[in-house]
LUMMIFI-509276 format. One line per 2 residues: for each residue x, y, z of C-alpha. Coordinates in Angstrom, 2 decimals. Layout:
<recs>
X/Y/Z; ... .
</recs>
This chain:
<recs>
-7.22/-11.88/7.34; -10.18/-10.36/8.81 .
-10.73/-6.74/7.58; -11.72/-4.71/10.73 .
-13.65/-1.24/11.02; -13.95/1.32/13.60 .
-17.83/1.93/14.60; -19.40/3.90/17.20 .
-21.98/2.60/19.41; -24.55/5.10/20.80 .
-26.10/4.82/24.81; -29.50/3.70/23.17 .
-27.70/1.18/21.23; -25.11/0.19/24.26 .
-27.50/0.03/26.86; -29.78/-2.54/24.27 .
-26.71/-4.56/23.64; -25.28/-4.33/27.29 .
-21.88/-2.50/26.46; -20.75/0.90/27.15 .
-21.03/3.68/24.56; -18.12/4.81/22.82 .
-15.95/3.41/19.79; -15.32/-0.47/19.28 .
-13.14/-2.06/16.35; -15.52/-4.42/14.46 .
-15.28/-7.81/12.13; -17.26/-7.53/8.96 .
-20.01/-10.11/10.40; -20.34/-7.08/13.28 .
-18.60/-8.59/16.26; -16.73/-6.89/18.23 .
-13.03/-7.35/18.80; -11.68/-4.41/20.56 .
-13.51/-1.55/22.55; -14.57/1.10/23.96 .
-12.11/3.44/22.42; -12.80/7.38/23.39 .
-12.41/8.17/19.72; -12.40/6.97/16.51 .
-8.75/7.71/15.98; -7.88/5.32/19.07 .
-9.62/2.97/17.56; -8.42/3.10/14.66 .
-4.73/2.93/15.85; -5.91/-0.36/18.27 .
-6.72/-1.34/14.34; -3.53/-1.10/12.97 .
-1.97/-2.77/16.17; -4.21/-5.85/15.66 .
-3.98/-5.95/12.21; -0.88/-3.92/10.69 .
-1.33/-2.11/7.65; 0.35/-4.20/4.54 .
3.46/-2.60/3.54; 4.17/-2.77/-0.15 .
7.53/-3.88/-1.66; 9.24/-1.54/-4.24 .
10.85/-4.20/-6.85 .
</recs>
């Protein structure tokens, strides 16, 4: 499974790469799989909705 990671783009950055500013979930290789997001917390859920956290089982 592909780990992802919440990063912020900046409007220098954006405008270079032809994408709005704001917050985008990321693969480790640095494409992006889910954005904008107006915070890093929405992101961050939109994570853990892509990719759930892995729940542990107590033996």
């Amino acid at each position: 499974m592909q780990t992802l990671s919440p990063r912020h783009v900046k409007t220098e950055e954006a405008l270079r790469l032809g994408v709005e500013s704001g917050w985008y979930a990321i693969k480790v290789s640095g494409t992006f799989v889910s954005g904008p997001h107006g915070s890093e917390g929405d992101c961050r859920r939109k994570i853990d909705e892509i990719h759930p956290p892995v729940v542990k089982k107590k033996y």
